[in-house]
C-alpha positions in Angstrom: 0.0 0.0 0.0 1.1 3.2 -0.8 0.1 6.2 1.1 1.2 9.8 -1.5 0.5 13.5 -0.7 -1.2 15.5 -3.3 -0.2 18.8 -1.4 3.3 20.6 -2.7 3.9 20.7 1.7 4.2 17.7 3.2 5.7 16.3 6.4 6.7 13.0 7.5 7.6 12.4 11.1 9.3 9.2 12.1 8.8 8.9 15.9 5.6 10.2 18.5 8.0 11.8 21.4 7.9 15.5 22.5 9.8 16.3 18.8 7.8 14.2 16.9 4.5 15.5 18.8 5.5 18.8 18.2 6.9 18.6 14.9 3.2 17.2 14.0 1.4 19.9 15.6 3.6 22.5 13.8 3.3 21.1 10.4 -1.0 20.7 11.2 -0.5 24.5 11.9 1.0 25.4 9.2 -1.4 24.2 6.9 1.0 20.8 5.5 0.0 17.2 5.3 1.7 15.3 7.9 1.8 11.7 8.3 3.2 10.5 12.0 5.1 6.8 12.3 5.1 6.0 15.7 5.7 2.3 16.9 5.3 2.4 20.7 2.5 4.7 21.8 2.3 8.5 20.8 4.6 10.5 23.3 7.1 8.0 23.0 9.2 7.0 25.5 9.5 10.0 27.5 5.8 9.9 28.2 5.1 6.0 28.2 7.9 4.7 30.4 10.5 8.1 31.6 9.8 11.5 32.1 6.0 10.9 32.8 6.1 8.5 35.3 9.3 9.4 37.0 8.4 12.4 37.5 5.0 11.4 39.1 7.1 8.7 41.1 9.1 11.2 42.4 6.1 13.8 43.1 4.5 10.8 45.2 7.8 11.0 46.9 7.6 14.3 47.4 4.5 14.1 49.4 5.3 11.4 51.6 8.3 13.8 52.5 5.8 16.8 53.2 3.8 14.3 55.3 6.7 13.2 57.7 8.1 16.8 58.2 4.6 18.2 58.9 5.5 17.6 62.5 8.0 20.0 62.3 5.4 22.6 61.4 3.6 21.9 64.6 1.1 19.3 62.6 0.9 16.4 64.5 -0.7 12.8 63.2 -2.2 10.4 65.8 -4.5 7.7 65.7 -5.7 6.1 69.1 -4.6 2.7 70.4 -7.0 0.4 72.8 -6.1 1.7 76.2 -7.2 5.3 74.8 -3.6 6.5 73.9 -2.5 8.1 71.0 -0.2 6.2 69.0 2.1 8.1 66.1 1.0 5.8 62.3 3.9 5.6 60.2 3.9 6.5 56.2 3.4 3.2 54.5 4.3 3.2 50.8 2.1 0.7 48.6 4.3 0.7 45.6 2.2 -1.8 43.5 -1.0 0.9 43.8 2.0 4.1 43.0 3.1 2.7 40.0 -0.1 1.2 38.9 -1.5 5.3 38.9 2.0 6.1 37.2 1.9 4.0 34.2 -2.2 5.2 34.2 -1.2 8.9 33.6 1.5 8.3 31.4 -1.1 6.4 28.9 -3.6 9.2 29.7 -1.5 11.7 28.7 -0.5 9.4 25.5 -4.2 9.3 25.0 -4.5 12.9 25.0 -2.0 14.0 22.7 -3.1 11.2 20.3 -6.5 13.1 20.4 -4.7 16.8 19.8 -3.1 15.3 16.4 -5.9 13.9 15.4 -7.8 16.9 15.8 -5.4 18.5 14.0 -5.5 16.6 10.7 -2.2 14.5 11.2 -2.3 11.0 9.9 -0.7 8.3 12.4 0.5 4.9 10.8 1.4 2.8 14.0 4.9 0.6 13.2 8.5 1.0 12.9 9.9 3.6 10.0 13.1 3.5 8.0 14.6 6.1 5.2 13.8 4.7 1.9 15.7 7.9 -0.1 15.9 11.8 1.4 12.3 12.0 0.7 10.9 8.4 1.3 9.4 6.5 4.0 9.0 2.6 4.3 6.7 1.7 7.7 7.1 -2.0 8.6 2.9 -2.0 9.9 2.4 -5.9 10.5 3.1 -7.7 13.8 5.8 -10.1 12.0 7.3 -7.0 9.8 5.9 -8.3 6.5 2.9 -5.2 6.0 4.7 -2.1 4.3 3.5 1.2 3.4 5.1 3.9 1.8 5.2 7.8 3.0 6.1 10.5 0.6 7.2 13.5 1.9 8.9 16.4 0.8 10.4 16.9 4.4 11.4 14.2 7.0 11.7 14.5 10.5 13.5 12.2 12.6 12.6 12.2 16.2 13.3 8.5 17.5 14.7 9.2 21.0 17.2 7.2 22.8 17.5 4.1 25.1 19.2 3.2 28.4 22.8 2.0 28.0 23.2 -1.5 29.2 27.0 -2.9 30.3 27.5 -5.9 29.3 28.8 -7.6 32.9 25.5 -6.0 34.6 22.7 -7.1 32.2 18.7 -5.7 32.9 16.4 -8.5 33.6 13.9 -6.5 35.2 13.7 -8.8 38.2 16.4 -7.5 40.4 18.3 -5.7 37.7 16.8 -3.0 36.2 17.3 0.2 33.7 15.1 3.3 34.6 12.0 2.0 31.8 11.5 -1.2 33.9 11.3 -0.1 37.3 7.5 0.1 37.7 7.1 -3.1 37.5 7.9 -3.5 41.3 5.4 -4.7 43.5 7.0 -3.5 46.7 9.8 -0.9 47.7 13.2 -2.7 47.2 14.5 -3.1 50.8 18.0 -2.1 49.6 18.3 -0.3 45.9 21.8 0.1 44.2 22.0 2.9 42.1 24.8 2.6 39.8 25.5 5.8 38.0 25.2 9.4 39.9 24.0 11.3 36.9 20.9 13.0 36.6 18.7 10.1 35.9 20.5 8.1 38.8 20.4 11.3 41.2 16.8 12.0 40.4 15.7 8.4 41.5 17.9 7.8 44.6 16.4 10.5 45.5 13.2 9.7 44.8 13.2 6.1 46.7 15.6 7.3 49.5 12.3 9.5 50.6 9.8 6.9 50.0 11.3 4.9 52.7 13.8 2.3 50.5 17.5 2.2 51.5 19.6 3.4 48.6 23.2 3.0 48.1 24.7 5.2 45.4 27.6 4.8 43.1 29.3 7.4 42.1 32.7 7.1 39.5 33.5 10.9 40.3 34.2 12.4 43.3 30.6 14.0 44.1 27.0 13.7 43.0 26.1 15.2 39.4 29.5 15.1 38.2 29.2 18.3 35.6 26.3 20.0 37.5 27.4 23.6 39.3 29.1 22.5 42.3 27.3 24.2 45.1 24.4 22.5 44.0 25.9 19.0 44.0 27.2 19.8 47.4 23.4 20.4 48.6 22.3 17.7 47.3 24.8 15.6 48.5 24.7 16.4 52.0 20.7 16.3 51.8 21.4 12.4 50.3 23.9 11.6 53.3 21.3 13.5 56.2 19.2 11.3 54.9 20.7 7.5 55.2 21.8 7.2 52.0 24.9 5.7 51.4 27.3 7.7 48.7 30.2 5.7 47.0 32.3 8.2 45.5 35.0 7.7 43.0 33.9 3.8 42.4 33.3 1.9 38.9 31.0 -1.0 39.2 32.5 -4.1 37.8 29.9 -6.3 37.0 26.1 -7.0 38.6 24.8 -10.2 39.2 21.4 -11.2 40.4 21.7 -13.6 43.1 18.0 -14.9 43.5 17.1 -13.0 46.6 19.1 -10.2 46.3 22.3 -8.6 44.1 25.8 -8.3 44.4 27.5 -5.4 42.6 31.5 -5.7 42.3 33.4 -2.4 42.5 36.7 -2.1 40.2 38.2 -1.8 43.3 37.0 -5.4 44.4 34.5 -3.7 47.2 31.4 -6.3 46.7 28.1 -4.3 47.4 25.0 -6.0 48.1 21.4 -5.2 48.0 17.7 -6.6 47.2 17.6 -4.7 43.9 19.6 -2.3 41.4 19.3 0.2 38.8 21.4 1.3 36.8 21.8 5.0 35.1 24.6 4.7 33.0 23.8 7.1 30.2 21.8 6.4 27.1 22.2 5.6 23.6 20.6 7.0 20.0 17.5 5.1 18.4 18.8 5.5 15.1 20.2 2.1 13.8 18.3 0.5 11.3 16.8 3.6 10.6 18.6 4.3 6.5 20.3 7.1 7.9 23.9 6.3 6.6 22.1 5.7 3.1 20.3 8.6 2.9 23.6 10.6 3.0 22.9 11.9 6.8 25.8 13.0 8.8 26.3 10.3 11.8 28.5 10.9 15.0 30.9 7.6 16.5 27.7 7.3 18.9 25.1 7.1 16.8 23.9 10.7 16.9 22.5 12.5 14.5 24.2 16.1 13.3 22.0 18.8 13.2 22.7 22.3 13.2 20.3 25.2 15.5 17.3 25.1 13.2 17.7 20.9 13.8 18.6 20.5 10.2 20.9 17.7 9.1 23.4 17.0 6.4 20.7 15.9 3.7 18.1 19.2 3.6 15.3 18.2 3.8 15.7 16.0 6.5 15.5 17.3 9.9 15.8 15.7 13.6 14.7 16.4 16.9 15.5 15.0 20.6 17.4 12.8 22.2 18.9 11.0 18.9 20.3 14.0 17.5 23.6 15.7 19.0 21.9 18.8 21.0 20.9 19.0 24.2 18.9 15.9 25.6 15.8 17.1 27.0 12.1 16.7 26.3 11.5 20.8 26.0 14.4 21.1 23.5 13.6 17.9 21.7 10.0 19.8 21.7 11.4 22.8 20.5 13.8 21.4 17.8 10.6 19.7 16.6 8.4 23.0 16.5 11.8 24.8 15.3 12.9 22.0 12.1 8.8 22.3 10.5 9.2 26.1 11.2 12.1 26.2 8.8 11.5 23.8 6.0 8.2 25.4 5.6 9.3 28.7 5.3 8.1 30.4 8.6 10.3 32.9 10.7 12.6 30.4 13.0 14.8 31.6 15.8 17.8 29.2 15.9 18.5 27.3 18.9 21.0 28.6 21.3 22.5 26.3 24.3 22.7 29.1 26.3 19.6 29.8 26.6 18.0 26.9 27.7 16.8 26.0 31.0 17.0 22.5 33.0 16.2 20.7 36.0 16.8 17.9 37.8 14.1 16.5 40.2 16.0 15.9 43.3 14.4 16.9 46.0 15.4 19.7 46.6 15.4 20.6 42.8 18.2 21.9 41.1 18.1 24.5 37.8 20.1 25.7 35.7 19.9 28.2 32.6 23.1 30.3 30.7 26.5 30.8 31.7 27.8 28.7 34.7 30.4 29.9 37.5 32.4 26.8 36.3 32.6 28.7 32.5 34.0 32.3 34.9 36.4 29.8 36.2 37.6 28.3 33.0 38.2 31.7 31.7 35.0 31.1 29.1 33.3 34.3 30.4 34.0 37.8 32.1 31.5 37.6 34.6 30.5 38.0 38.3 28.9 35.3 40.7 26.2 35.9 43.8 25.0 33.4 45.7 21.9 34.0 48.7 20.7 31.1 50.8 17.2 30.3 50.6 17.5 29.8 54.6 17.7 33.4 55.0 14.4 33.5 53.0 11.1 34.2 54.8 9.5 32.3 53.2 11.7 29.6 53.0 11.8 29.9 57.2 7.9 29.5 57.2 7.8 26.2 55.0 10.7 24.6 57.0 13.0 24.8 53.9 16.9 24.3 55.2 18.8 23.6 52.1 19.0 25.8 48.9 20.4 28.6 47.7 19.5 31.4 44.6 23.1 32.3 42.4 23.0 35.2 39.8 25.9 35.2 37.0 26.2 38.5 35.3 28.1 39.7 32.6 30.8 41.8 34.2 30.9 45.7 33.6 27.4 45.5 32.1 25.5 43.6 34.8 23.5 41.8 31.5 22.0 38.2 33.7 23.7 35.4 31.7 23.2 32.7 33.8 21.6 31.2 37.1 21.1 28.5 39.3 18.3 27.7 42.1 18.5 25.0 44.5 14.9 24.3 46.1 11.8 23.1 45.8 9.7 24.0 42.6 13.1 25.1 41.3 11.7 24.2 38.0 9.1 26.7 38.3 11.4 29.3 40.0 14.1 29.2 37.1 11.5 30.7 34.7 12.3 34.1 35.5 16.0 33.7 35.2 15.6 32.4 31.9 13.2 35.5 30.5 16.4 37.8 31.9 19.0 35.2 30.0 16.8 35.3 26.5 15.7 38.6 26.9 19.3 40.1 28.1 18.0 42.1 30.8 20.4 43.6 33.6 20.3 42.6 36.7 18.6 46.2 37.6 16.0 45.7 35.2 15.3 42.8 36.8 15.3 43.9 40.0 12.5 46.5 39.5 10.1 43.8 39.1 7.6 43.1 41.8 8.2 40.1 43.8 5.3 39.1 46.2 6.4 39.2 49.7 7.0 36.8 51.4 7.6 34.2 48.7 11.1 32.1 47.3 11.3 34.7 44.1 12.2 37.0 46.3 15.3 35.5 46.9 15.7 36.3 43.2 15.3 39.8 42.8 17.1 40.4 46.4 20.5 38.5 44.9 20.0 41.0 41.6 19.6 44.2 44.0 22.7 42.7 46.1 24.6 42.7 42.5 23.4 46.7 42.1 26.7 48.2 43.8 29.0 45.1 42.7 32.3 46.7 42.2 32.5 44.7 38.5 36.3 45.1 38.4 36.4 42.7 40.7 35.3 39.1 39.8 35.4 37.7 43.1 32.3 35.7 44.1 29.5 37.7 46.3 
């Protein structure tokens, strides 16, 4: 069966995440004919089986947190025992009814973006794409691979996403031995999870099940926590890890995993033998892109498997374009979802601004939070950038003080002599929502007077903000010393 387009616009998407999604929805927009090839579920893996559900894993985390430091807010939780006396309940975690209500919103929210493309005109063909030539499509539809159809296009977007690495001495069985897709599976918290890898996605869920009550070890092959990350922040977050029983193995490589029955053994390089009921392991990720046609089509690979694309997400061939976590920019849903947006933009002929690294803001959900957006005080450091550093503890916050908030801090980096904000981190909670203003002052190139004339409620944590921009007002900027 072949499927052609009579319209001189057409799109063809291979892969439903955040880029392909959006992608789609730009194309619908723009008035083209765009056919979407997705083979797991629209929203791809980050909705189905990572970002969705971790992050609602680790919001559920979040509360039981909230719930055991009430009492340190005066609220008290008792329940009554026979003689009459009041007896203190403990938090009980049923992990089996969390992750059955995590997997449920991450098809919901498939479900709902399914319904937005549809709405908007896109076609979805559900199976497994491949380049047939820079403007051809061959969709393997049947359940044994034998059913083909044929997309048309004159533009092609490749949004496939990426995997988790496996080693091959510690192999995922999803038993005992699991990457980060396989983990809500679990019926019950792991009495003793192993986290091998202290990166972002092996930060986010230590953290995550150290506060829902599981012991976590953490192994670490750099000297701290978030090896990369600002280092104040890493600090934070590694003394919240330690103050809260979790056990940080820095500088140590594991060997090899095995799965022992009733439990696992992980060998350090050292020869250290850790052992615990369950592991995961955060080891990076690799590029959907093989057996894809890629290196036939004439588009540029890296060693890794990435795609090459340049800030409007275009690629060696030009009219094909790619988006997320299988090209070679930054790996995150909002830029694969702007890269998307950003590569239709531009082969349609609408007004694109390119993409600029510097400009884009992250987060990891720890707990507390950490965000990032610009110039960090590591680039000042490295000589990368003339600029000047303060930092204000959220403890000295009011608002922080009246939510029990201990650890945290708000740092400014501004451009020295000009006081232009080019950077910033926050370390608390909702620093994903608190970053937003930093990043309107990065794109926008606003001063850190400019932004300090802005109204910040009082009391509330963005005041933190605009108090470390009035703090820079007087900053003698021939000096570069940190505030």
């Amino acid at each position: 069966m072949s499927l052609s387009f009579e319209s001189s616009q057409s799109v063809a998407i291979i892969g439903g995440g955040p880029g392909g999604y959006e992608a789609a929805i730009a194309g619908a927009q723009l008035g083209a004919d765009v056919t979407l090839i997705e083979r797991v579920g629209i929203g791809g893996s980050a909705v189905i089986t990572d970002v969705v559900p971790s992050k609602s894993l680790i919001a559920t985390a979040d509360a039981a947190v909230a719930v055991s430091e009430a009492t340190d807010l005066g609220v008290q939780f008792f329940a009554k025992g026979d003689d009459g006396r009041p007896l203190r309940p403990e938090i009980a975690i049923n992990l089996a009814a969390v992750n059955k209500r995590l997997l449920s919103l991450a098809r919901q929210q498939s479900d709902d973006m399914r319904a937005s493309l549809v709405e908007a005109g896109v076609r979805i063909i559900s199976g497994h794409g491949r380049l047939d030539s820079d403007r051809g499509v061959i969709v393997s539809t049947g359940p044994d691979g034998t059913d083909f159809d044929r997309v048309e296009a004159d533009t092609l977007v490749i949004a496939t996403g990426s995997s988790p690495r496996e080693l091959p001495s510690a192999r995922p069985d999803g038993q005992r031995i699991f990457t980060w897709t396989q983990l809500y599976d679990m019926k019950a918290l792991p009495a003793h999870l192993i986290v091998v890898g202290s990166g972002v996605t092996g930060a986010e869920f230590a953290s995550a099940y150290m506060n829902l009550g599981a012991k976590v070890t953490l192994i670490s092959s750099r000297d701290q926590v978030l090896p990369g990350e600002d280092k104040d922040a890493a600090a934070v977050l590694e003394k919240v890890f330690k103050r809260g029983g979790m056990t940080v193995l820095s500088k140590s490589r594991a060997e090899s995993v095995v799965n022992t029955g009733d439990g696992v053994t992980v060998t350090l390089s050292g020869g250290q033998v850790v052992e615990g009921s369950h592991c995961l392991l955060a080891v990076g990720s690799i590029p959907n892109t093989a057996g894809l046609g890629l290196e036939e089509a004439g588009v540029q690979m890296t060693d890794s498997g990435h795609i090459q694309v340049n800030r409007v997400a275009r690629t060696s061939v030009p009219n094909v374009y790619a988006a997320g976590d299988c090209t070679t920019f930054v790996p995150l849903a909002s830029v694969a979802s702007m890269q998307g947006r950003t590569a239709v933009f531009h082969a349609l002929g609408d007004v694109v601004i390119p993409l600029e690294r510097r400009r884009i803001a992250s987060n990891i959900f720890t707990a507390p939070e950490i965000a990032t957006v610009g110039w960090q005080e590591k680039d000042i450091e490295d000589g990368l950038i003339d600029g000047v550093v303060k930092k204000l503890p959220l403890a000295a916050n009011p608002r922080a003080k009246m939510m029990g908030i201990r650890d945290g801090f708000v740092k400014v980096i501004a451009r020295k002599g000009s006081g232009t904000v080019i950077g910033g981190v926050i370390v608390a909670p909702r620093a994903s929502e608190l970053i937003y203003p930093l990043g309107i002052a990065v794109e926008r190139r606003m001063t850190v007077d400019q932004v300090s004339r802005v109204f910040a409620v009082y009391p509330s944590l963005t005041g933190s903000i605009t108090d470390a921009m009035r703090s820079m007002h007087s900053v003698d900027h021939s000096d570069a010393a940190r505030g």
